[in-house]
GUBAMI-948284 format. One record per residue (C-alpha): x, y, z. Coordinates in steps of 0.5 Angstrom, whole numbers, padded with zeros to 4 digits, always signed. Each point is the difference from the previous one (the first is absolute). Example, Ala and Ser with C-alpha at 12.3 -4.5 7.8 and 13.67 -1.06 7.14 Angstrom:
BEGIN
+0025-0009+0016+0002+0007-0002
***
This chain:
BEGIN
+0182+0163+0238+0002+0005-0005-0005+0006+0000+0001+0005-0006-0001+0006+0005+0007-0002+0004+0004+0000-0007+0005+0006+0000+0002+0004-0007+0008+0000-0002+0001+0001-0007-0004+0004-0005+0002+0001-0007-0004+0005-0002+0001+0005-0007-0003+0007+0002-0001+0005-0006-0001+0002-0005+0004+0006-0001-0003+0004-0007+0006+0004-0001+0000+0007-0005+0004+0004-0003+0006-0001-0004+0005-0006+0001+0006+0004+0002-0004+0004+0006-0003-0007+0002+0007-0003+0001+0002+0006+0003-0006-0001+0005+0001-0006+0002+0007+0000+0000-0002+0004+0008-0003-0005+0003+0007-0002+0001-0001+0006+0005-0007-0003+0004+0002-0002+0007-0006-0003+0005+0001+0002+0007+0001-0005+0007-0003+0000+0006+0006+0003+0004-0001+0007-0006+0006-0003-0004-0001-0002-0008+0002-0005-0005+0000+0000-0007-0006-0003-0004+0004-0001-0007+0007-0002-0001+0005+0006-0005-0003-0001-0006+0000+0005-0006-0004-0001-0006+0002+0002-0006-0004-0004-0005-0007-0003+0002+0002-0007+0000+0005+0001+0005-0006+0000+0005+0002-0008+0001+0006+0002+0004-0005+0005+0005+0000-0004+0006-0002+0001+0007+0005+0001+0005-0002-0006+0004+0004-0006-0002-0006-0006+0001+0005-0006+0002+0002+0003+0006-0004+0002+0006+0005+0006+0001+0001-0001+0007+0006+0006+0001-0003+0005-0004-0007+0004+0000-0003-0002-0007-0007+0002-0003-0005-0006+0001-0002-0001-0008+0004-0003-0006+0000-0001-0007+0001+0003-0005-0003+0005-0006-0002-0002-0007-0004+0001-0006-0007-0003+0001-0003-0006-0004-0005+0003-0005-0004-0006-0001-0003+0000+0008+0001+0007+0001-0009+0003+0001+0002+0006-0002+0002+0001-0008+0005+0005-0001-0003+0007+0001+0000+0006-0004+0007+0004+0002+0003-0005+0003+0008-0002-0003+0002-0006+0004-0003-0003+0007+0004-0004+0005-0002-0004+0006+0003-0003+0007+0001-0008+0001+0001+0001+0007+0002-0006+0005-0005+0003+0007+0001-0005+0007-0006+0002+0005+0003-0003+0006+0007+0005-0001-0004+0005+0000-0004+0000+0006+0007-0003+0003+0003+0007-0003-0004+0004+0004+0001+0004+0007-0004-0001+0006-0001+0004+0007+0004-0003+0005-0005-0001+0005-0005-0003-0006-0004-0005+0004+0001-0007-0003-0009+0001-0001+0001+0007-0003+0006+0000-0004+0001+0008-0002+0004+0003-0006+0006+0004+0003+0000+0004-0007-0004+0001-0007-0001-0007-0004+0008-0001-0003+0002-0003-0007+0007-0001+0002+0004-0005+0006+0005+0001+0004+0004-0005+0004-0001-0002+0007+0002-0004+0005-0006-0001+0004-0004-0004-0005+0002-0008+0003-0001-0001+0008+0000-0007+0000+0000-0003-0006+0005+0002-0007-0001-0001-0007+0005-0005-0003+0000+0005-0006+0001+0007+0003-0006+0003-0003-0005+0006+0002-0006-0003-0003-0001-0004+0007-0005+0002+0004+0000-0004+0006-0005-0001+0006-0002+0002+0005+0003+0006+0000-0002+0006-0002+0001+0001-0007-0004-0007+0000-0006+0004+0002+0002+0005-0003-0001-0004-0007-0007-0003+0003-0002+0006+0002-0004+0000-0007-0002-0004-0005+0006-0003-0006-0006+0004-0005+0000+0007+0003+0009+0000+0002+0001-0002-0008-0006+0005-0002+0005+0005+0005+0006-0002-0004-0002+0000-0006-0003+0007+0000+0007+0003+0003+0003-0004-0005-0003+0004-0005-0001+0006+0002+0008+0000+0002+0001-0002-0008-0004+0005-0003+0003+0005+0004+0006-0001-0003-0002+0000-0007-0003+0006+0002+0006+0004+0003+0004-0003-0007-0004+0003-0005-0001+0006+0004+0003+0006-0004+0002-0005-0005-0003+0001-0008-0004-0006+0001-0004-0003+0004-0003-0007+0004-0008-0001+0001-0002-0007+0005-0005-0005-0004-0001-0004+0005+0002-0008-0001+0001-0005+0005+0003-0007-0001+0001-0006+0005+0005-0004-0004+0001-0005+0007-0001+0001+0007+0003-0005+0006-0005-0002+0007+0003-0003+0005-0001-0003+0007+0006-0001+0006+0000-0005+0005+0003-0002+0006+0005-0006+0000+0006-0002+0005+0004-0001-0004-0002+0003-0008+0006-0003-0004-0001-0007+0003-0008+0000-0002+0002+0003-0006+0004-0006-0002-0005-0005+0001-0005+0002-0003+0004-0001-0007-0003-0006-0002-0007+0002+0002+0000+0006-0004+0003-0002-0006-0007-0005-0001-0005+0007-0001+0003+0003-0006+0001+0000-0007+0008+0002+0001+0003+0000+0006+0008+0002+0002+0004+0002+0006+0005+0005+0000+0003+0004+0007-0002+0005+0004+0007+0002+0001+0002+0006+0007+0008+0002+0002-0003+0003+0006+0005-0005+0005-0004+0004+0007-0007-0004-0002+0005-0007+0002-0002-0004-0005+0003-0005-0003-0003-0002-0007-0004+0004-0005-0007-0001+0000-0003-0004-0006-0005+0003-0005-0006-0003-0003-0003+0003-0006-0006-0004-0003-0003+0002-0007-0008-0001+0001-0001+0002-0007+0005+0005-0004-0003+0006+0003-0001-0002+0007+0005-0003+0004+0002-0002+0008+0006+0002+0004+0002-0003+0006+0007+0003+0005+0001+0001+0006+0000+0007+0000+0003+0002+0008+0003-0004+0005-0008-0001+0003-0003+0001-0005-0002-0006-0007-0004+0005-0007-0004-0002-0005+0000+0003-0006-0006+0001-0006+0001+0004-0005-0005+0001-0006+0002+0003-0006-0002+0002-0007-0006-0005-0003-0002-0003+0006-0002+0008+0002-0004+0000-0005-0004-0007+0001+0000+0001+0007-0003+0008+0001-0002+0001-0007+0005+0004-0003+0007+0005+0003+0000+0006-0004-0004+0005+0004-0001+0008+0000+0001+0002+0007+0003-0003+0006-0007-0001+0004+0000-0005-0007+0006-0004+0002-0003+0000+0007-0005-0003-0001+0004-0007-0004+0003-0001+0008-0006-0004+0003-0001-0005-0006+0007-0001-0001+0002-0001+0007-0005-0006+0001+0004-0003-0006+0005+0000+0003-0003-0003+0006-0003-0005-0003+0006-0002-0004+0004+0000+0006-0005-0004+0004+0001-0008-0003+0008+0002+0001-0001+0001+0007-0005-0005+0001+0005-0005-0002+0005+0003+0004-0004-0001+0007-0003-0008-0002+0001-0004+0004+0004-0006-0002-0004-0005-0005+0000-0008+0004+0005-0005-0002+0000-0003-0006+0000-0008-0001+0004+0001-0007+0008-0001-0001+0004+0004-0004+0001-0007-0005-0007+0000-0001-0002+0008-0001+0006-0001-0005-0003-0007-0004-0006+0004+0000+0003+0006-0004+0004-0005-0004-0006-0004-0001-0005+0007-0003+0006+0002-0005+0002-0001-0005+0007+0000+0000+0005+0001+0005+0002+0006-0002-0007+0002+0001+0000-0003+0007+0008+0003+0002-0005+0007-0003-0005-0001+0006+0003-0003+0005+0006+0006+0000-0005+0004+0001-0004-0003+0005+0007+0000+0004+0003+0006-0002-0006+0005+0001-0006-0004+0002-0004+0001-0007+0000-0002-0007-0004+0005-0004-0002-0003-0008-0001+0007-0004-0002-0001-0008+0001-0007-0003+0005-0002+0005+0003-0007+0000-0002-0001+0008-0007+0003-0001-0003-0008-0001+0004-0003+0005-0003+0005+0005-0006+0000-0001+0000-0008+0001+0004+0002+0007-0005+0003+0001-0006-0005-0001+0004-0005+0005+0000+0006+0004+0008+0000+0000-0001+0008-0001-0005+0005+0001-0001+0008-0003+0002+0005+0005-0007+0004-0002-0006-0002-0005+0003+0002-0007+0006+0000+0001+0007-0003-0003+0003-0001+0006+0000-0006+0003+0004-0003+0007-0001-0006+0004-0005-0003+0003+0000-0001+0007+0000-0007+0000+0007+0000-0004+0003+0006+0004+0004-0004+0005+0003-0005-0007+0002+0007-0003+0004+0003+0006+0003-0007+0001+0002+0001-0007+0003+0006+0001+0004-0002+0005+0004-0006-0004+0001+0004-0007
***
C-alpha cells in the first residue's frame, strides 16, 4: 500500500562544510563580512542575495551570519534563494579532519534544503510534453512567484513546496529518481557556496579551503493522496492515530487565503513514533490530505548506518534505507486507517468499566486508564507506572491489547469497542 519508491523528499537539514580558513583574524572577518554581497541568479536573469547584511568585526559575531531566506515563510511575494540556515563554528568532536597545519579557524554551513521547492523552482519549455517535461534554462537555486502553479486545486496554506499532478511540473518531478534530483541539488548547492567563499576571500589576506563534511541532521518523506474533502478526513482519523505513538498532539494547519471557500482550518496530527521519528498528517490542498514522516539525528545512525559523510554521492547514497523507513512506519497507520470496521461487541460501557475498576488497584488508578481510553483511545504505562498491573491484567481478560509486539501502548480490543464509544458518548 505504501511503497518506498513513491515518497517525495521536502526538508532536508543538512550541515555542508568544512571551511578551513587561514590568515590573520581581522582579514578572515573582513572576507567573510563579503559574503553579504553574494547573490544567486532566477530563471527569468534577475538575482537574490544569498546572505543577509552582516558585517564581522570579531569571529564569534559569525552567529548572526545568516541567510537571506527566512525558513518560516514560503516567500510567496518575493524571489528567494532555495537554502537556509545559518553559519557556525564546528563541533570538534565529530569533525574526521583535525585541525590542519595553517588553518586559524573553520566554519560550516547548517543549512535547511526543500527538494520539492527546487524542482517547483525550475522553468520548463512552454510546449514541454507532460512525458517530456524540458527545462527552459540552467538548473536555478532561487524561486520566483507564479501564478500558474494551481489549476484546480490550492493549497490551504499558500505554499511553493506543492507539486500537484498531472501536470507538468508533476512529470517533471517524476522524470527522475527522489536520488538522482537530490544528487542534483546537493551538487548545485555546493558549488554555489563554495563559489561564494571563493569570491569572498579573493583578493583578501586569507584565505578559505573546502574539507569536505556532510551531515544529515534530519530529513522528511511524504506521500499525498486524494480525498473529497481533506479537512473532513482528517478529523476523523484523530482517534484512530492517537492509538500508534508514544505522544500524539493536534494543533492547526492555519490559511487566511478567503478565495479557497473554505470554512475552517484543517486539523494537524503529529505522532511521535519514537523521539527521532514522527508522523504528521494535514490536509495539505483543497483535494489533496499529506503524510509526513521525518526522521532525524539518532534514528539516521540506527537505520542507514551512520549520517555524517565525505561527498554527496555519501549522502545520496543513505535515501533508499531511510525512505523504506519511512514507509514501513507509515504502513501500520494507514493500514489502520482503511480497516474495515470491527464486529459489534457484546459488552456494555457498565461492564468495560467494572472490569477496569475490578483489575485496579484504586480508583484513582481505574479514573487514569478509563480517561485514557475515552480521551485519546490508549493507555501506555512507562517505567514502575502505578497503571502497569492493572493493564497487564486487562489484557489477560482480553479487555486491551498492544497496538504491535513489544510495545507499551495498549487500546481496546474489538470486543469492547462498541462499550468504549457508548462510554464516550455519555462522559
Amino acid at each position: 500500500m505504501i511503497d518506498a519508491n513513491d515518497a517525495f523528499i521536502d526538508r532536508i537539514d543538512l550541515d555542508i562544510g568544512d571551511w578551513l580558513l587561514s590568515g590573520e583574524l581581522a582579514d578572515i572577518c573582513g572576507a567573510l563580512s563579503h559574503l553579504r554581497l553574494a547573490e544567486v541568479p532566477t530563471a527569468d536573469g534577475g538575482s537574490v542575495s544569498l546572505f543577509n547584511s552582516h558585517i564581522i568585526e570579531r569571529f564569534y559575531e559569525i552567529r548572526g551570519l545568516r541567510f537571506s531566506t527566512n525558513p518560516r515563510t514560503d516567500s510567496l511575494n518575493q524571489s528567494s534563494a532555495l537554502i537556509s540556515g545559518t553559519v557556525e563554528r564546528p563541533n570538534w568532536r565529530y569533525r574526521p579532519t583535525t585541525r590542519q597545519p595553517g588553518e586559524t579557524e573553520r566554519i560550516t554551513f547548517k543549512t535547511q534544503l526543500n527538494l520539492t521547492r527546487f524542482l517547483q523552482a525550475q522553468r520548463l519549455h512552454h510546449r514541454s510534453r507532460l512525458d517530456r517535461p524540458r527545462l527552459a534554462s540552467n538548473y536555478v537555486m532561487a524561486i520566483s512567484p507564479e501564478t500558474s502553479w494551481y489549476a484546480d486545486e490550492a493549497p490551504l496554506l499558500p505554499a511553493t513546496n506543492v507539486i500537484i499532478g498531472p501536470n507538468k511540473k508533476y512529470a517533471f518531478a517524476l522524470k527522475d529518481s527522489r536520488s538522482v534530483q537530490m544528487q542534483r541539488y546537493l551538487n548545485i548547492a555546493q558549488d554555489m557556496l563554495n563559489n561564494a567563499m571563493q569570491g569572498a576571500f579573493d583578493g583578501e589576506g586569507a584565505s578559505a579551503h573546502l574539507a569536505p563534511y556532510f551531515s544529515l541532521r534530519a530529513i522528511e518523506f511524504y506521500w499525498e493522496f486524494d480525498a473529497e474533502s481533506p479537512i473532513d478526513f482528517v478529523a476523523s482519523l484523530r482517534e484512530r492515530v492517537m492509538q500508534h505513538g508514544q505522544v500524539v498532539s493536534q494543533d492547526f494547519y492555519t490559511f487566511s487565503n478567503a478565495s479557497l471557500r473554505t470554512t475552517h482550518q484543517s486539523p494537524c496530527l503529529t505522532i511521535q513514533l519514537t523521539t527521532k521519528i514522527k508522523v504528521k498528517i494535514y490536509a495539505k490542498t483543497t483535494r489533496r490530505v499529506r503524510f509526513e514522516v521525518t526522521i532525524k539525528d539518532d534514528a539516521i545512525n540506527a537505520v542507514a548506518g551512520q549520517r555524517s559523510q565525505d561527498s554527496v554521492d555519501g549522502i545520496v547514497s543513505l535515501i533508499p534505507a531511510l525512505a523504506q523507513e519511512a514507509a514501513d512506519r507509515l504502513t501500520p497507520l494507514i493500514q489502520s486507517i482503511t480497516a474495515a470496521p470491527p464486529p459489534a461487541g457484546r459488552a456494555t460501557s457498565l461492564q468495560l468499566m467494572h472490569l477496569i475498576i475490578q483489575n485496579a488497584q484504586d480508583r484513582y488508578v481505574a479514573e487514569a486508564i478509563i480517561a485514557g481510553l475515552v480521551s485519546i483511545g490508549r493507555v501506555a504505562p512507562y517505567g514502575n507506572d502505578p497503571m502497569k498491573n492493572a493493564i497487564k491484567g486487562l489484557k489477560e481478560r482480553g479487555v486491551l491489547r498492544s497496538v504491535r509486539p513489544r510495545s507499551s501502548i495498549c487500546v481496546i480490543t474489538d470486543e469492547y469497542n462498541d462499550a468504549l464509544v457508548s462510554l464516550r458518548r455519555h462522559r
